[in-house]
N, C-alpha and C positions, 0 to 999 in steps of 0.2 A: 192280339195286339196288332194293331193297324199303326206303324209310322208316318207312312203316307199323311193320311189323315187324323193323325195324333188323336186316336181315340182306342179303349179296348174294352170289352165286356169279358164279365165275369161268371161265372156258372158253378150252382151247389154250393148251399148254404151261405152266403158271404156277408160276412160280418162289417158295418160301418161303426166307425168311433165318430161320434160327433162333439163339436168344440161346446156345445152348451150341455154336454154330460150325459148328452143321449144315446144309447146302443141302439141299432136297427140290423136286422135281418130278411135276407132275400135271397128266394134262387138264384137271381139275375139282376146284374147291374152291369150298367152301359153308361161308362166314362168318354166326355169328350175332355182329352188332357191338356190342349190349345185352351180353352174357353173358360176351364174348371167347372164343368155341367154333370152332373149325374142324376141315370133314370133309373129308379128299377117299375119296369115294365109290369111286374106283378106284383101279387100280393107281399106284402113289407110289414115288418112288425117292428114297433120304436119302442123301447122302456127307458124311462129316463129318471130325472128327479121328483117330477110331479106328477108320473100317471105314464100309461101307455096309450099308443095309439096305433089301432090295427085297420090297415086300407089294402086297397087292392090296388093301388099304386104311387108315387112318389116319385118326385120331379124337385131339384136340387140346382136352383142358374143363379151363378155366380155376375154381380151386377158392375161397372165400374164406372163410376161417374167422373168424365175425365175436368169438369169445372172445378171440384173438389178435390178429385184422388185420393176418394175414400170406396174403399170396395164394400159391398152388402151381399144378401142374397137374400132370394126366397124359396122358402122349402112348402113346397104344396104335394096333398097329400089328395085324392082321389080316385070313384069305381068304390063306395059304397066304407066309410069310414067311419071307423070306432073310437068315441074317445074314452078312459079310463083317467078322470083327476081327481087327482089326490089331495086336496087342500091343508091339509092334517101336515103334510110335509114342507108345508111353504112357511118361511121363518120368517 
């Protein structure tokens, strides 16, 4: 953990909860706690409602559009990426 620069990385196994129901897994993850940004630099594995997805990396920026003041993000996933969908599970 870095105060200074309001950011810390994580190491061994680390488990993500994500708000749209998805579990991700990674050796390493690098939070910037200022910005709400997170990398994990390596391979990442996501299971969720509809399928998994397995990449070799994953990038997480938190968006804020000050016209609106409506927060977004995008989660991109890249370095060679697997998709597993499930359609059978979509209601």
């Amino acid at each position: 953990m870095n105060f200074i620069k309001q950011s810390a990385e994580l190491n061994g196994n680390v488990y993500i909860d994500m708000t749209n129901g998805y579990k991700a897994i990674s050796e390493k993850i690098q939070l910037n706690l200022k910005l709400g940004n997170l990398i994990a630099p390596n391979s990442v594995e996501a299971s969720g409602p509809y399928g998994k997805i397995i990449a070799g990396s994953m990038e997480l920026f938190k968006d804020f559009d000050n016209k609106t003041s409506q927060v977004s993000g995008n989660l991109n996933f890249s370095d060679g990426v697997t998709l597993i969908y499930l359609p059978s599970t979509v209601k």
